[in-house]
N, C-alpha and C positions, 0 to 999 in steps of 0.2 A: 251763582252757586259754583261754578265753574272756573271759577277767576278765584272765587276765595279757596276750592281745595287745592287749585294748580300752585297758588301760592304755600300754601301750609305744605303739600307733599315737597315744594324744593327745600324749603328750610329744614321737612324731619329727615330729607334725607344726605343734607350736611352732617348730622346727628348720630346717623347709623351706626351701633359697635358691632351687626354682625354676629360673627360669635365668638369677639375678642374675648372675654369672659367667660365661656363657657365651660375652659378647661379648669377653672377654677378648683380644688377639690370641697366642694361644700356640695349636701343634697339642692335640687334644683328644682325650680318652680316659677309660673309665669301668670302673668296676668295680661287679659286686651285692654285695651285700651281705646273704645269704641267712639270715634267722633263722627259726627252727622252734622247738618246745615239747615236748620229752622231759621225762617225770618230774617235770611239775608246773614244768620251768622253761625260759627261754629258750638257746637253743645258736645260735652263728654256725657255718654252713660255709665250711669252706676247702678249699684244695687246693694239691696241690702241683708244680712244674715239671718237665713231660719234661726226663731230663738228656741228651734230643736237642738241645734250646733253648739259640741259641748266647748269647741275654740271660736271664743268672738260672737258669742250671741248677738242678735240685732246691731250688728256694725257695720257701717258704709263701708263698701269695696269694690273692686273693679272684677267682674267674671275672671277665674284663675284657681289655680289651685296646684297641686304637688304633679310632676313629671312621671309620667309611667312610662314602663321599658317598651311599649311600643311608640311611644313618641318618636318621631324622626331626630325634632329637635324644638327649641321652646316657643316656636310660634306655633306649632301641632300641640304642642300641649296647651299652648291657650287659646285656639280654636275651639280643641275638641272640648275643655272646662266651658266654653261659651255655649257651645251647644249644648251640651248637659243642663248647663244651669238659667239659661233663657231662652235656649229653643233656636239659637242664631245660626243659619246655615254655614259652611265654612264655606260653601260657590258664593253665598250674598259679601261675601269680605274681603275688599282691597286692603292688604295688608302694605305698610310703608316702609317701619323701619321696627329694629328692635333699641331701647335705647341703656342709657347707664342703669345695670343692675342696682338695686339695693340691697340690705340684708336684715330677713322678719327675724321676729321673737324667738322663733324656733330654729335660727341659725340656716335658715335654706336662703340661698342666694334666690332671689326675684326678679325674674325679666320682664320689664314690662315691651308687652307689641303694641304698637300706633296701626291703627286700619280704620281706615271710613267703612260705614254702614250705611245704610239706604235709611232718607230721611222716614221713608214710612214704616222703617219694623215696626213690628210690634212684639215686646216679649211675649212669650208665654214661661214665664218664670217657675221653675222647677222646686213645691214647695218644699220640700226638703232639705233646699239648702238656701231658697232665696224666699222670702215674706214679702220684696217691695224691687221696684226697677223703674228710675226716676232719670232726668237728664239735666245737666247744669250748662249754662253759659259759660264755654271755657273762659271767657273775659274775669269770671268771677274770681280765678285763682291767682290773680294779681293785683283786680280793684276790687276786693269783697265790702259787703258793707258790714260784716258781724267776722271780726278775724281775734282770736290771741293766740300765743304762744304759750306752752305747755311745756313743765320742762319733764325730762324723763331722763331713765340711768339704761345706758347704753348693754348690750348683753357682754361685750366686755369690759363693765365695769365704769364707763366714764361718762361724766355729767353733759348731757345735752340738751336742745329742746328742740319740740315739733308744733307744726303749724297745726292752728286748728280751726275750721269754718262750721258757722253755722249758716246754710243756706234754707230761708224761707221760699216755698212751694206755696205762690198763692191761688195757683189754681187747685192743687190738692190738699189746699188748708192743712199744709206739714212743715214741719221744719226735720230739715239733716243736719247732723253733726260728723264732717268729714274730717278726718287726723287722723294721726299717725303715716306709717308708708303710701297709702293709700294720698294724700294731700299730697307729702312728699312729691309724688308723682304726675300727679295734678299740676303743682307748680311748678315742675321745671317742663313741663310739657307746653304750659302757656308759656313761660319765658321762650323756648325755642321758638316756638308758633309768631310769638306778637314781639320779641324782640327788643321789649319795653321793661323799664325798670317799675317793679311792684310797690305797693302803697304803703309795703310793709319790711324788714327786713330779710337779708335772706344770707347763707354762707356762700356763695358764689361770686367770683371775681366775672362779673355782667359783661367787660370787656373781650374775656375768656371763656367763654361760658364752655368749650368742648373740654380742655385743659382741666378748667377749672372741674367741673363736674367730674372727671374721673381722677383725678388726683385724689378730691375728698372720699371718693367710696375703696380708691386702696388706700387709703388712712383709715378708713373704717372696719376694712378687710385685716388690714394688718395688726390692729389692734387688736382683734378677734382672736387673731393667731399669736400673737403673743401670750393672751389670755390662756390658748388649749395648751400653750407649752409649759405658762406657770403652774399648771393644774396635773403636768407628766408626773 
């Protein structure tokens, strides 16, 4: 166990942006990104949306949510979303790195944090805004066995596509359906980690993979902004 996160923590933290992104002017919001070590190998947790929630009912995602002004900065905000919504101590969290933002539906820049958890949490999932908290083999986000592509229109405007899994739970007789930024993140989190090219394709130059990844999200940024200026 200790050889596989001493490995994983060097690699996330070649990865690190820090808080190159943060001065960004978009609202801000983060998500954890909780890995643990079952069975010799690494597993991400997730969870899933009260379908009280009038944004994203029942959808796979990682604990997170929108920045408040006492956040210090966006691994406090996704701490404190973890606690809130699974009960997860912010003392039980080795937190790693923060890595390349993305950007949701609703135009808020997304940080996602990488931190080990203890193989034994256990949630207690806050029903209000969580229904389900399940954990996957990060192996899966490269060699899944139920994967397509989805295509979708970007918020300014241009035609894209996102990955989409379905992971079968056969100890809790479920199946999850992960996509959108939430996968997004997923995958380039195993690509960091495992360093291997996926079963599937992907926009990233694999050779490049630090470059590469921030390059495409200010192409996605700056698109964005091009968009708020055609709309002055």
């Amino acid at each position: 166990r200790k050889r596989i996160k001493e490995k994983a923590r060097r690699r996330l933290r070649e990865f690190d942006v820090e808080d190159k992104f943060s001065r960004l002017p978009l609202r801000k919001a983060s998500v954890l990104l909780p890995l643990l070590v079952r069975e010799g190998k690494l597993h991400l947790l997730l969870t899933v949306r009260s379908m009280q929630l009038r944004r994203s009912p029942g959808e796979v995602c990682f604990p997170g949510g929108k920045s408040e002004a006492t956040d210090k900065d966006e691994i406090d905000t996704a701490l404190r979303e973890a606690k809130e919504e699974v009960g997860l101590q912010p003392e039980k969290v080795e937190v790693i790195c923060r890595l390349v933002p993305g950007i949701d539906k609703m135009n808020h820049l997304v940080t996602p944090v990488v931190a080990f958890i203890e193989d034994t949490f256990q949630a207690i999932p806050n029903p209000d805004e969580v229904s389900d908290v399940f954990v996957v083999p990060l192996e899966y986000f490269i060699k899944p066995l139920n994967y397509k592509t989805l295509p979708y229109k970007t918020s300014s405007g241009y035609l894209s596509w996102m990955h989409c899994f379905t992971y079968d739970d056969h100890e809790r007789k479920r199946s999850y359906r992960i996509w959108g930024l939430t996968a997004h993140f997923a995958v380039f989190l195993a690509l960091v980690i495992f360093g291997k090219r996926p079963t599937f394709e992907v926009n990233y130059d694999l050779e490049n993979l630090i470059s590469s990844s921030e390059n495409n999200f200010m192409d996605l940024y700056a698109s964005l902004y091009e968009r708020k200026k055609s709309n002055l």
